[in-house]
Legacy VTK file of the C-alpha trace (Angstrom):
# vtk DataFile Version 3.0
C-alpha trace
ASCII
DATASET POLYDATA
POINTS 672 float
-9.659 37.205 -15.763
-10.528 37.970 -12.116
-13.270 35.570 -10.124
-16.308 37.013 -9.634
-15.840 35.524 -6.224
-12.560 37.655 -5.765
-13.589 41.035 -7.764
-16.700 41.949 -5.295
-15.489 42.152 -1.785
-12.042 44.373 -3.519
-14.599 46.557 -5.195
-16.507 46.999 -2.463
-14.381 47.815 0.279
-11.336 48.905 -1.599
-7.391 49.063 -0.199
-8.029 49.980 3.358
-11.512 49.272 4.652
-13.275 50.419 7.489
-13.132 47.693 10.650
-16.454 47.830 10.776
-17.463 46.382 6.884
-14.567 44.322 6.852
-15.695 42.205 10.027
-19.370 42.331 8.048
-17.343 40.938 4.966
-15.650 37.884 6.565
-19.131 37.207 8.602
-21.035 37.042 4.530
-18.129 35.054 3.418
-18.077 32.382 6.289
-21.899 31.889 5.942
-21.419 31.653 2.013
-19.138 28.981 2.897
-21.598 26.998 5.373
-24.398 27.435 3.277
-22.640 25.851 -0.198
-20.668 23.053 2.295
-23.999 22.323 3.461
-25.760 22.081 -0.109
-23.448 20.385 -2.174
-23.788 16.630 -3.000
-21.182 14.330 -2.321
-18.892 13.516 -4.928
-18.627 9.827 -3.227
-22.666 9.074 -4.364
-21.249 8.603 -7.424
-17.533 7.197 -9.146
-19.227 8.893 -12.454
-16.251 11.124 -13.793
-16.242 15.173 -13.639
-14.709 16.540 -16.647
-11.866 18.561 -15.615
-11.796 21.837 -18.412
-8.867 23.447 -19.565
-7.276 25.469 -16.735
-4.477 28.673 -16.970
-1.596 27.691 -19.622
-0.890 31.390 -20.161
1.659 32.300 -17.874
0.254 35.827 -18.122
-3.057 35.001 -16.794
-1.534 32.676 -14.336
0.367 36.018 -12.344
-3.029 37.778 -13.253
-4.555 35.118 -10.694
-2.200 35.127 -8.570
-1.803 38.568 -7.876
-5.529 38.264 -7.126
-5.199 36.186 -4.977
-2.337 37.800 -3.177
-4.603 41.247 -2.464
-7.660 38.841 -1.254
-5.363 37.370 1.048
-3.807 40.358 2.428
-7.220 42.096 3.085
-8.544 39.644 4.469
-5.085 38.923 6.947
-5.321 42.716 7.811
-8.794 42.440 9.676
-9.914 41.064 13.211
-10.927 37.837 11.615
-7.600 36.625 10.436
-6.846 33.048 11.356
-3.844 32.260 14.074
-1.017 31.356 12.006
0.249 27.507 13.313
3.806 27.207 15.196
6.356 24.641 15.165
5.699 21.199 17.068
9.051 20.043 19.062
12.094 18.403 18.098
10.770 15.243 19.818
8.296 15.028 17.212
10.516 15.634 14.013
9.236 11.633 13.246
6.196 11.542 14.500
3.715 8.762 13.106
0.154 8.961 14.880
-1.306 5.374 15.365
2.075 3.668 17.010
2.526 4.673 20.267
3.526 1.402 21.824
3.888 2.927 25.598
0.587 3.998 25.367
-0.902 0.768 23.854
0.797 -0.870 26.622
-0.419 1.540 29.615
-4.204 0.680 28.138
-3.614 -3.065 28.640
-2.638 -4.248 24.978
0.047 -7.202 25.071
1.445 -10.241 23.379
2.409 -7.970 20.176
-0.625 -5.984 19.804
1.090 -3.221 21.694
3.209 -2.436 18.217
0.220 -2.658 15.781
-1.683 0.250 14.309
-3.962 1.539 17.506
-5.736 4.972 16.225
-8.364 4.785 18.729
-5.926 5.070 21.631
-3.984 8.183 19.949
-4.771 11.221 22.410
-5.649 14.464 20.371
-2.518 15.352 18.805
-1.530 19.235 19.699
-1.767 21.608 16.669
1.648 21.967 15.261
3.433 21.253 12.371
5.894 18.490 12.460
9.052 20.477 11.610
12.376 18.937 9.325
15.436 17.451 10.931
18.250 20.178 11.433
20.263 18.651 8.694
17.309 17.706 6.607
17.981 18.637 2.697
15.618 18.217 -0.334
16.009 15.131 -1.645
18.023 14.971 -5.360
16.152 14.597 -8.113
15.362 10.974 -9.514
16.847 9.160 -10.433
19.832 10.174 -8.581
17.675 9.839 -5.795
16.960 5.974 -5.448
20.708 5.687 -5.316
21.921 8.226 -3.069
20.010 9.909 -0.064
20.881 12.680 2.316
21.526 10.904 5.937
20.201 13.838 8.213
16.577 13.151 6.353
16.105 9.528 7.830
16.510 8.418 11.653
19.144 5.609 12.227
21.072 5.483 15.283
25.071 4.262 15.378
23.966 1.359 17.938
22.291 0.157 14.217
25.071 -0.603 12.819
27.642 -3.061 12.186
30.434 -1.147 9.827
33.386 -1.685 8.238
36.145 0.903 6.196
37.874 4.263 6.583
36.154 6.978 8.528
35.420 9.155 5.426
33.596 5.582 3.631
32.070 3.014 5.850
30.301 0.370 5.123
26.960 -0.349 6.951
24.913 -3.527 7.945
21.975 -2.537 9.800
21.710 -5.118 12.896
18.664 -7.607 12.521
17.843 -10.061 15.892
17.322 -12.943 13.048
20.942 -12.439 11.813
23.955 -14.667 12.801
27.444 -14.970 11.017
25.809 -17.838 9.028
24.479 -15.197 6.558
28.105 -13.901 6.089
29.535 -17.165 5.300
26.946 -17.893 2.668
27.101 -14.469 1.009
23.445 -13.552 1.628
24.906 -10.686 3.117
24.990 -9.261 -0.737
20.382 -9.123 -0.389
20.615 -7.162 2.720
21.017 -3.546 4.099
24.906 -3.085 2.923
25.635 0.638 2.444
28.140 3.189 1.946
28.100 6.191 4.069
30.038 8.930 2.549
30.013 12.141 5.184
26.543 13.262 4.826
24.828 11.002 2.221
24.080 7.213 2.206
24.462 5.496 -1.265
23.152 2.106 -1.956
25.413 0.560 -4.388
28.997 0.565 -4.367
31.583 1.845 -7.775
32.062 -1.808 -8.334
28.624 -2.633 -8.401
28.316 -5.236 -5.035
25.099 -4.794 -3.746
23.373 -4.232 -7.776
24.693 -7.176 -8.950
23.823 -9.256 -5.518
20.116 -7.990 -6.230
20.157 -8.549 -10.127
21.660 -11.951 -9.862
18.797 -13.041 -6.742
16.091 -11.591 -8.882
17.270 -13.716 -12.355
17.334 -16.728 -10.046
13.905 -15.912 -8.505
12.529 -15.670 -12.426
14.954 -19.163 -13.661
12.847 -20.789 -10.534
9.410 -20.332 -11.566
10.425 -21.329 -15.258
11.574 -18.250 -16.968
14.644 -17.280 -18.740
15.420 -13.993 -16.811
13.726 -11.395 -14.843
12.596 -9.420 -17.613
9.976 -11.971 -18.203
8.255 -11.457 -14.853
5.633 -9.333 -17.274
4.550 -11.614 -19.680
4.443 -14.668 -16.700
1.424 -12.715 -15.299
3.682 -10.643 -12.357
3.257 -7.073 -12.464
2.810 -6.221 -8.907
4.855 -7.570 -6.122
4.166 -7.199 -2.150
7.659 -7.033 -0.431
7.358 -7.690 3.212
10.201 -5.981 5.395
12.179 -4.776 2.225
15.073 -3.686 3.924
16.190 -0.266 2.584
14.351 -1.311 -0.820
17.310 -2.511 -2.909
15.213 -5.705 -4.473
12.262 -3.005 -5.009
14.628 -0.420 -6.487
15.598 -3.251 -8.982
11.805 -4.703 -10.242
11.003 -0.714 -10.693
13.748 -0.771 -13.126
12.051 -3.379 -14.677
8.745 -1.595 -15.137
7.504 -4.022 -11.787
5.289 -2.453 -9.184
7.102 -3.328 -6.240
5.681 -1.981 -2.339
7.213 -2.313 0.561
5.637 -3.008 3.669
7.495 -3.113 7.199
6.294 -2.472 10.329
6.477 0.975 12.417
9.891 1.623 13.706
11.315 4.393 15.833
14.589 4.349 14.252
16.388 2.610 11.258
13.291 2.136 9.536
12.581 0.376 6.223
9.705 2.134 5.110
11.290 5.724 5.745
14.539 4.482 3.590
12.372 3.029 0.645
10.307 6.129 0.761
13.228 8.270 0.895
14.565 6.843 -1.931
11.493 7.407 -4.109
10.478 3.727 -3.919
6.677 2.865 -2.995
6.346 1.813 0.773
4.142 2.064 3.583
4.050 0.958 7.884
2.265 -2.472 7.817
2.319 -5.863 9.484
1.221 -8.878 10.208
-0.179 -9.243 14.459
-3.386 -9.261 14.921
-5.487 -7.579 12.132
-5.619 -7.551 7.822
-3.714 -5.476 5.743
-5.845 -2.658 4.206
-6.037 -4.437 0.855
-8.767 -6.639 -0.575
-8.450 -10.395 -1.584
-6.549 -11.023 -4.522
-4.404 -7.819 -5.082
-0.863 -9.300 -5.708
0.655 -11.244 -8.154
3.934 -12.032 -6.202
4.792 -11.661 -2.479
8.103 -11.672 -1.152
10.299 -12.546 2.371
13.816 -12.595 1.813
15.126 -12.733 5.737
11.743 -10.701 6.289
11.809 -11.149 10.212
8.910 -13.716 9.800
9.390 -16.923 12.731
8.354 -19.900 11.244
8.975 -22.369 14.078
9.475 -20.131 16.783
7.354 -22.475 19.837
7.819 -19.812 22.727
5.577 -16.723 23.355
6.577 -13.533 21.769
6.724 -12.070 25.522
10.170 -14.498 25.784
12.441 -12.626 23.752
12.458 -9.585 25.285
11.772 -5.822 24.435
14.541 -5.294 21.949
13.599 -8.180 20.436
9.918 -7.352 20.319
10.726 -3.713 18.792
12.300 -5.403 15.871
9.516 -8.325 15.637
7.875 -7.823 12.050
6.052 -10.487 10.891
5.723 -13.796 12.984
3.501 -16.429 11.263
4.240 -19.337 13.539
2.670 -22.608 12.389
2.341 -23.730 15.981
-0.219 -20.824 17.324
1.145 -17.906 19.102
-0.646 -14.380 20.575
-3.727 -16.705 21.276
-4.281 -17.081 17.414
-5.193 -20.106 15.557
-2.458 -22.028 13.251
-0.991 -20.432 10.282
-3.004 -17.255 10.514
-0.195 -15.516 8.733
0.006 -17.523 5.945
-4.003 -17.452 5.427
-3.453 -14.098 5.565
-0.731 -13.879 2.517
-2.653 -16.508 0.877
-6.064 -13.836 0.863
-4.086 -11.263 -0.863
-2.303 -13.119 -3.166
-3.727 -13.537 -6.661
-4.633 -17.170 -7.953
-1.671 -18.448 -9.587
0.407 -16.091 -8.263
3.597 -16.855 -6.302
4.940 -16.635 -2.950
8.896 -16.192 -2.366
10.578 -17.295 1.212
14.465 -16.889 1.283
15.531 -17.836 4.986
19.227 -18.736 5.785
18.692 -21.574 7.624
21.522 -21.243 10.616
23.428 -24.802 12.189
24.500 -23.767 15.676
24.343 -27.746 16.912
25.953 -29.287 14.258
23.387 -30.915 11.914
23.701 -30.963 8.322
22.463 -27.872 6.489
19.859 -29.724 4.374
18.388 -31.962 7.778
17.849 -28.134 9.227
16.369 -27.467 6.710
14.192 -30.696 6.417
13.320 -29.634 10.077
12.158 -26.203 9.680
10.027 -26.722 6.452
8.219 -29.630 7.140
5.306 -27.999 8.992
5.323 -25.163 6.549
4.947 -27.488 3.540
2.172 -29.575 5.709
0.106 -26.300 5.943
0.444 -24.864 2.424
-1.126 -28.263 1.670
-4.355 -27.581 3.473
-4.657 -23.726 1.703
-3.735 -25.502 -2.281
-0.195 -23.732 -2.292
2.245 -25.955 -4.423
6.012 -25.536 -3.237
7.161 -25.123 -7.160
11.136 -25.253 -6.570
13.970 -24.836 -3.989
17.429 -23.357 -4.709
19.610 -22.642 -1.599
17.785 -20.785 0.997
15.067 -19.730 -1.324
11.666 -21.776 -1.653
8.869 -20.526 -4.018
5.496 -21.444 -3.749
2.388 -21.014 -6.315
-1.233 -20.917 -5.766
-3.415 -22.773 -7.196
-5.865 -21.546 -10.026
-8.496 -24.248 -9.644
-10.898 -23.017 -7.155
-12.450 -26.791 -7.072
-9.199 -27.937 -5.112
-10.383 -26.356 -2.091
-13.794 -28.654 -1.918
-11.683 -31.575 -2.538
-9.008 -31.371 0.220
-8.520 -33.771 3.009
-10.213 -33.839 6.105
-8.879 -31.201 8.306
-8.259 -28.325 5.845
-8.508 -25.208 6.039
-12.617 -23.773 5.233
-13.733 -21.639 3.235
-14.763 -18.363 4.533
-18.779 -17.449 3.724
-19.850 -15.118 0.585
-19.286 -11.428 1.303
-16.714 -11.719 4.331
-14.169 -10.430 2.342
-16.756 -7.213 1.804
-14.328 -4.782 4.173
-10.835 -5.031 5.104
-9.573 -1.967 6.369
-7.776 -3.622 9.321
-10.401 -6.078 10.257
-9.123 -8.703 12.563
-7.247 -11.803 10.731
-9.687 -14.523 9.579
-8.854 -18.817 9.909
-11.010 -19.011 6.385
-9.763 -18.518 2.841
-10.842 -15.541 1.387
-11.623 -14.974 -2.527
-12.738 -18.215 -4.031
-16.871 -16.622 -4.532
-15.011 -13.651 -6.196
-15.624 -12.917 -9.907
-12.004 -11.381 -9.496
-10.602 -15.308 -9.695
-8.831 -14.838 -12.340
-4.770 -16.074 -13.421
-2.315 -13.909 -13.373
-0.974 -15.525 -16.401
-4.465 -14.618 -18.234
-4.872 -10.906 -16.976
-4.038 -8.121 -19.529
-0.347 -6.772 -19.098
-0.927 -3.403 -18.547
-2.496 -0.944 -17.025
-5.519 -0.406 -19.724
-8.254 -3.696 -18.842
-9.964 -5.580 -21.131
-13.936 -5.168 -21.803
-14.043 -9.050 -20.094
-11.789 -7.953 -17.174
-14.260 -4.544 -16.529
-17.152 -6.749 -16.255
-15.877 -8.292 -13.378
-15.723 -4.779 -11.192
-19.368 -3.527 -12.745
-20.514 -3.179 -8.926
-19.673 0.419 -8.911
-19.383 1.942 -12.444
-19.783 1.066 -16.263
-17.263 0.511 -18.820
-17.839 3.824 -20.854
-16.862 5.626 -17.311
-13.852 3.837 -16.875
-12.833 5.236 -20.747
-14.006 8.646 -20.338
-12.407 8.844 -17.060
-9.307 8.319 -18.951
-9.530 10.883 -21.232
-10.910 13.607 -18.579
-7.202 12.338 -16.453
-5.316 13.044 -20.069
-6.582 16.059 -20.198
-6.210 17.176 -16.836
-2.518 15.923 -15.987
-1.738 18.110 -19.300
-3.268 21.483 -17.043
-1.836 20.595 -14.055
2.005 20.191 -15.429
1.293 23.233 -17.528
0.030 25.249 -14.114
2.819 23.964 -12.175
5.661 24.231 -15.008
5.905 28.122 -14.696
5.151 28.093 -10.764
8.393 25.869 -10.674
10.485 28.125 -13.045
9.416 31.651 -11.563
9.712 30.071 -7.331
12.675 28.082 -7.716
15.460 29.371 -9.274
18.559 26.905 -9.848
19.899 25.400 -6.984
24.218 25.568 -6.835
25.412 22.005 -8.177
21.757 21.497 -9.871
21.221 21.121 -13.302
18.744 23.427 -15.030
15.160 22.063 -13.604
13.436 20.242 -16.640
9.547 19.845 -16.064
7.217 18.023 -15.830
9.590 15.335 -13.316
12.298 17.630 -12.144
10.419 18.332 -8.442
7.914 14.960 -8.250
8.602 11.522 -7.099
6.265 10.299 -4.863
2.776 11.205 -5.574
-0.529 10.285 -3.535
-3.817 10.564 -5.236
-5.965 11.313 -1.910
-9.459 10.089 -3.651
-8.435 7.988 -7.101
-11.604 6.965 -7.974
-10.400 4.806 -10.964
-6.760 5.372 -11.085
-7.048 7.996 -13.530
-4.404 10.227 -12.878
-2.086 7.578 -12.236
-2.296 6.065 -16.067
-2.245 9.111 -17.164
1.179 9.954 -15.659
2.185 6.398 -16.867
1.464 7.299 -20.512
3.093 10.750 -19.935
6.312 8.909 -18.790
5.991 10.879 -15.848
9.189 10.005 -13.259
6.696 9.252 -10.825
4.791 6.461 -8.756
1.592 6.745 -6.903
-0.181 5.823 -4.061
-4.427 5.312 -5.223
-5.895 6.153 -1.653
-9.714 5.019 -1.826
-11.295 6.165 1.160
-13.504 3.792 3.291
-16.858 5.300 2.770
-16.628 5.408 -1.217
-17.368 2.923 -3.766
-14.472 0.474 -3.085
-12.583 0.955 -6.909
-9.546 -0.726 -5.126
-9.770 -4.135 -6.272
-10.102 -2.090 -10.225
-6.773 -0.149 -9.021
-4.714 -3.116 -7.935
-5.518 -5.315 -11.516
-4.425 -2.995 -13.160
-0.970 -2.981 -11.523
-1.198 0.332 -9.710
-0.136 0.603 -6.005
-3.310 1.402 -4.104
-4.709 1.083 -0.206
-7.910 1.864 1.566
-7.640 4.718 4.147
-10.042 6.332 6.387
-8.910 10.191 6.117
-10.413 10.844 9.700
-7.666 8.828 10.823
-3.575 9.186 9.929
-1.779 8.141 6.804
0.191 5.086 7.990
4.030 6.243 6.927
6.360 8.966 7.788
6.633 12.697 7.737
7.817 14.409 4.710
7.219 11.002 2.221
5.347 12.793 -0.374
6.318 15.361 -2.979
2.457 15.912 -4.349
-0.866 15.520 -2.563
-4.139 15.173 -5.046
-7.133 15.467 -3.724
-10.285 15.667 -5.998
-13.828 16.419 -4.717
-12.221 14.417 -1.514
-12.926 18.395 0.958
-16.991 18.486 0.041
-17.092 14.518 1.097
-15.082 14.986 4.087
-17.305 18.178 5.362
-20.279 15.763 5.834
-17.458 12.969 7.970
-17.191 13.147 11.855
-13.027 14.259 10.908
-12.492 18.109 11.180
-10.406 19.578 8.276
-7.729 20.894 10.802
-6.659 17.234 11.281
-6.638 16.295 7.789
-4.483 19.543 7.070
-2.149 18.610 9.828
-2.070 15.432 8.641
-1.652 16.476 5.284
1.329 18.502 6.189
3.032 16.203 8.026
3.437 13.366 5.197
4.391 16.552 2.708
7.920 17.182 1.695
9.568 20.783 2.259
8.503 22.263 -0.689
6.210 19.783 -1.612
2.956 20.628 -3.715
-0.674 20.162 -2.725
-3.399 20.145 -5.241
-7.463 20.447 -4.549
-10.435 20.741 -7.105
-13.898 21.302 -5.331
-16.615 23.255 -4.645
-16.246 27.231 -4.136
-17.064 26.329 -0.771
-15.060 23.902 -0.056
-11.985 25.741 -1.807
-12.653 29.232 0.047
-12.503 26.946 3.298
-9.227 24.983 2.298
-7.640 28.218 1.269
-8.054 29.755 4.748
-6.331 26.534 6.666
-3.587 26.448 4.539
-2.948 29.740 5.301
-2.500 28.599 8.782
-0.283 26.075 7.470
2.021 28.685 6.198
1.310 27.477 2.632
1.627 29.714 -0.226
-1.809 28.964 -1.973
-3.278 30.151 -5.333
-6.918 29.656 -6.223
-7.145 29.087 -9.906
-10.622 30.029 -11.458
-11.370 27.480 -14.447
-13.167 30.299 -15.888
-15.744 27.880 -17.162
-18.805 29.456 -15.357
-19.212 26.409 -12.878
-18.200 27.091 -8.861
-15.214 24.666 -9.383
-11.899 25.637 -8.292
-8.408 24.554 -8.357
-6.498 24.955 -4.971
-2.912 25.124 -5.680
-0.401 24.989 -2.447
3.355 24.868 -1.781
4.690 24.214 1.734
7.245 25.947 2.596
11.220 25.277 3.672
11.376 26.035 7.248
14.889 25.922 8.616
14.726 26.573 12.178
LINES 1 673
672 0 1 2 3 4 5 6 7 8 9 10 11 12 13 14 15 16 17 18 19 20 21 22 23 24 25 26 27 28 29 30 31 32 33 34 35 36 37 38 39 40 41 42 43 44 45 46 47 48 49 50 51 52 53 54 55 56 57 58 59 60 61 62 63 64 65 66 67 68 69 70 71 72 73 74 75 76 77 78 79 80 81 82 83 84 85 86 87 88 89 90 91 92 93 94 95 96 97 98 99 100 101 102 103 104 105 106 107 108 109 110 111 112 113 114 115 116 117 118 119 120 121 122 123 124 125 126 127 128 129 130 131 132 133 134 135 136 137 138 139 140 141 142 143 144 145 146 147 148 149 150 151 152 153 154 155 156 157 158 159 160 161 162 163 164 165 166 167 168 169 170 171 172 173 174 175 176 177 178 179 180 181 182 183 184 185 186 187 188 189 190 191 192 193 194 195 196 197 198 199 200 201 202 203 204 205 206 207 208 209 210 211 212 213 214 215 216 217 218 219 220 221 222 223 224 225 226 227 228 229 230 231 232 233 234 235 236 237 238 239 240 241 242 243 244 245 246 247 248 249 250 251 252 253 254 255 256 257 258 259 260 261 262 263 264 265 266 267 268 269 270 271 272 273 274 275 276 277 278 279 280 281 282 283 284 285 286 287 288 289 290 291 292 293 294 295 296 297 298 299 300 301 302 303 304 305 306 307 308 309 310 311 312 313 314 315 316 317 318 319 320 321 322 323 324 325 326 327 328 329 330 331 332 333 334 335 336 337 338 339 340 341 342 343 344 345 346 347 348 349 350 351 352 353 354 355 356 357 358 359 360 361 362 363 364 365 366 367 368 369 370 371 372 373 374 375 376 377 378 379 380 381 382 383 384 385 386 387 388 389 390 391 392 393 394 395 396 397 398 399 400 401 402 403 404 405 406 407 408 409 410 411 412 413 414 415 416 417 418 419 420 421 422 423 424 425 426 427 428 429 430 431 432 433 434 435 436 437 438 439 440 441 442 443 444 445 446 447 448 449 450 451 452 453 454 455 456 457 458 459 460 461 462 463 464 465 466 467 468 469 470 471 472 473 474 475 476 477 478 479 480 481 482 483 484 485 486 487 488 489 490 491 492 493 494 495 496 497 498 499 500 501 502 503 504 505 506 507 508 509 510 511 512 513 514 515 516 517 518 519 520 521 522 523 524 525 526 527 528 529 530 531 532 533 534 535 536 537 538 539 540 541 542 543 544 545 546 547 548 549 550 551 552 553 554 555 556 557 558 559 560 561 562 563 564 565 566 567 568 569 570 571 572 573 574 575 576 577 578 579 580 581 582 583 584 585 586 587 588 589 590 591 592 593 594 595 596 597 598 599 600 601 602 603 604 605 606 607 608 609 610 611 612 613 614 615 616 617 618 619 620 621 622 623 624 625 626 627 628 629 630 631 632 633 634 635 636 637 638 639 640 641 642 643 644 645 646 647 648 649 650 651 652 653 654 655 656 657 658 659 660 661 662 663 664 665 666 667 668 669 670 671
């Protein structure tokens, strides 16, 4: 059935219409457009769900629509007021991440570290061009022969990266780290770190005889036999469903707590080459650029139930300045919490810092080879180096729970009283509503959380991703229970439409691939997945109880109702954003972009929609997918930039009387 919306300007001006009406047409449709961006209420006034009704399942009606679409499209292309197609941006910028430009952070007087943190308000405007693939880039395999094995032309490492080992045709890699020495070869901890086989053009992260798998399986039982349990695959029922890994290496310890149903993210901070995020997120593992300097991750209080440093670059008794090491140090400096007070900050601010996202009762895992280059005993080095850590932990009610080797595990405490009945000296407690924001707000010296009605155990939450009716009431700020249910079913309901829009799309565009198995639907093209306004988490669950292949990234943006905290409890991975501003990760990370009612919001925001398509095509895979549902307006005005993204888009009328619209995009393969 043809749009209403479509049908008139064809009828009217037919195949080949005079210059003159068709110049009058675009002029009537661009004013359209203005007048129903203008009108339309914000979907952000309210977190109340939209049902989403049935959509195309008819294949039929689906090439119907499209072809619709196709003759709108080439009418309006034909005419004076077609839009000026977008070219390539240089090689220089094949991984280009806005936000970390450390020479220009530098030239506007930023120093001591704060040169390599997260600086969008020095970013010049960026050109208009789309970031273009690596030469040898390939698409990705299909998980989950894809968290294995990657293609090596799709990341940026260097050979000066590397120590390696083997025959030229199978090498072995160790990527270099400044806070190695030969002491971690000695003790075997090599088997947690970045070993690799590089087999001519792919990278594969576990060896035939198993090395580096059972090296990870064997750390992560001990981790579990430490805090009390009889294997890893209690983590669950002790409480720990989500896990914050902090420089996670090319994601082999995250690969492994995803196999156990574990929400594992990485963060890491920005690097030019060789870095950790790109790997994880090449792998299909969740990740994003973050670190610990001078300002808060972009995650509320209380949002993990475990973090984790194994050999995560953090100093812990490091007494000189940062400025001492040097620049190659200083490019691989990720997280420094020193205990004595460095880059002019107060003691422990890093630590504070972990301690405000972690969950009460939740646990905190250090492994750090402790090195002996003068000749003291192993366990008076160690003696040395913990002492101040185990002094401070004190003052923020951290109990250090067990030591094994190299590894030391910490807890939180669960009784919020302990922190009113600490010694002299300790740490305060930071004032009701300071925790109210923390999109990269500058670190605090107060512990965050303890006011919250979020306090809760992890060992008393709910164990998956459905909350109780006592765990809702604590998030009844923004929404009421019977939303959070019908939200649900409207996500059920429209997952079903989407797979069932996209199923054919995928047959009839991409035909098999030599050395590729037939392409089975609904996973065979989707791994990573970001939800670009996710409300509730909706989608996400319902991909979860579709045992969907997939993971996703809950982006609530800055100027909505803050559903985060919601997101994170119930074991999703989620972050604020402010969509005027960069996605903080790498290009082509992202196999589907969702964005519901997120254009009409954004139309109203000081961000133009150019930047949020560039950006939007810079973080998409080659032949990635890109989903919007809003407004006619809104739609009509997305459908003309992706045009000038070279996407192929499809506007799918839900037929249902209402002016809302689907928006369905593919970008494109460029080889060039």
């Amino acid at each position: 059935m043809r749009s209403p919306w479509f049908s008139k300007p064809l009828a009217v001006f037919g195949r080949r219409p005079p210059i003159s009406s068709l110049l009058l047409c675009v002029v009537c449709v661009l004013g359209l457009i203005a007048i129903l961006g203008s009108t339309s209420l914000s979907v952000f006034d309210s977190v109340t769900p939209t049902r989403v009704p049935d959509i195309y399942s008819n294949y039929r009606r689906l090439k119907e629509q499209a072809a619709v679409d196709y003759l709108e499209l080439r009418t309006l292309s034909s005419g004076a007021g077609r839009q000026r197609e977008l070219g390539l941006c240089g090689r220089e910028l094949e991984n280009y991440v806005p936000c970390y430009n450390v020479s220009a952070n530098l030239l506007s007087g930023l120093k001591d570290g704060e040169e390599f943190d997260r600086h969008c308000e020095m970013s010049r405007p960026r050109e208009q061009c789309l970031v273009r693939p690596p030469k040898d880039y390939k698409i990705p395999l299909r998980w989950p022969a894809g968290k294995d094995v990657i293609w090596s032309g799709n990341v940026k490492i260097t050979k000066d990266q590397f120590l390696s080992s083997g025959s030229m045709t199978k090498r072995y890699l160790f990527l270099i780290d400044p806070d190695w020495d030969s002491g971690l070869f000695r003790s075997g901890h090599f088997k947690l770190r970045l070993l690799m086989l590089l087999e001519e053009n792919q990278f594969a992260f576990h060896s035939e005889d198993g090395l580096i798998f059972d090296g990870v399986k064997d750390y992560s039982h001990q981790v579990a036999e430490m805090i009390g349990l009889g294997g890893d695959s209690e983590f669950v029922q002790a409480g720990v469903r989500t896990v914050l890994d902090i420089g996670c290496g090319f994601g082999s310890f995250g690969a492994h707590l995803v196999s156990l149903k574990l929400m594992s993210v990485c963060i890491a901070a920005y690097e030019a080459t060789g870095s950790q995020v790109q790997m994880a997120l090449e792998r299909g593992l969740p990740a994003m650029i973050g670190n610990f300097i001078s300002r808060q991750l972009p995650y509320p209080s209380l949002s993990f139930d475990m973090i984790h440093c194994a050999q995560c670059g953090i100093v812990w008794n490091k007494k000189e300045p940062l400025k001492s090491k040097g620049a190659k140090y200083r490019r691989r400096f990720h997280f420094n919490v020193n205990i004595d007070g460095i880059l002019g900050l107060p003691n422990g601010m890093f630590l504070i810092e972990v301690d405000r996202v972690l969950k009460p009762g939740g646990y905190f895992v250090l492994t750090s080879p402790a090195s002996n280059p003068h000749g003291s005993s192993l366990s008076s080095k160690k003696r040395s180096t913990l002492t101040p850590i185990e002094e401070f932990t004190e003052k923020i009610c951290w109990n250090l729970i067990a030591q094994q080797d190299e590894t030391f595990i910490w807890q939180k405490t669960v009784d919020v009283h302990c922190y009113k009945t600490r010694k002299h000296g300790a740490i305060p407690v930071c004032n009701d509503g300071h925790d109210s924001s923390s999109y990269y707000q500058p670190l605090v010296s107060c512990i965050s959380g303890t006011t919250s009605n979020r306090w809760i155990p992890i060992q008393n939450r709910s164990s998956g991703p459905h909350l109780s009716s006592a765990e809702l009431e604590v998030h009844g700020k923004y929404f009421l229970p019977e939303d959070y249910f019908e939200d649900s079913q409207v996500w059920r309901s429209a997952l079903r439409n989407y797979w069932s829009l996209l199923s054919p799309i995928i047959f009839s565009d991409h035909p098999k691939r030599p050395g590729d198995e037939d392409p089975t639907p609904p996973f065979n093209m989707v791994r990573n997945v970001m939800d670009m306004n996710a409300q509730y988490g909706g989608l996400n669950a319902a991909m979860l109880e579709e045992k969907k292949l997939v993971w996703v990234m809950n982006v609530v943006p800055v100027r909505a109702p803050n559903t985060l905290p919601l997101i994170l409890d119930r074991g999703f991975a989620g972050v604020l954003h402010d969509w005027c501003e960069p996605f903080p990760t790498y290009p082509r990370t992202y196999d589907l972009l969702h964005a519901n009612g997120l254009l009409t919001h954004l139309n109203s925001e000081r961000c133009g929609m150019m930047d949020l398509f560039l950006e939007m095509d810079r973080i998409l895979r080659p032949e990635g997918w890109v989903i919007f549902s809003d407004k006619l307006g809104a739609i009509g005005m997305a459908q003309a930039l992706a045009m000038q993204m070279h996407w192929e888009a499809r506007v799918i009328d839900l037929d249902n009387g209402s002016d809302q619209r689907l928006l369905v995009c593919q970008k494109p393969f460029v080889k060039k």
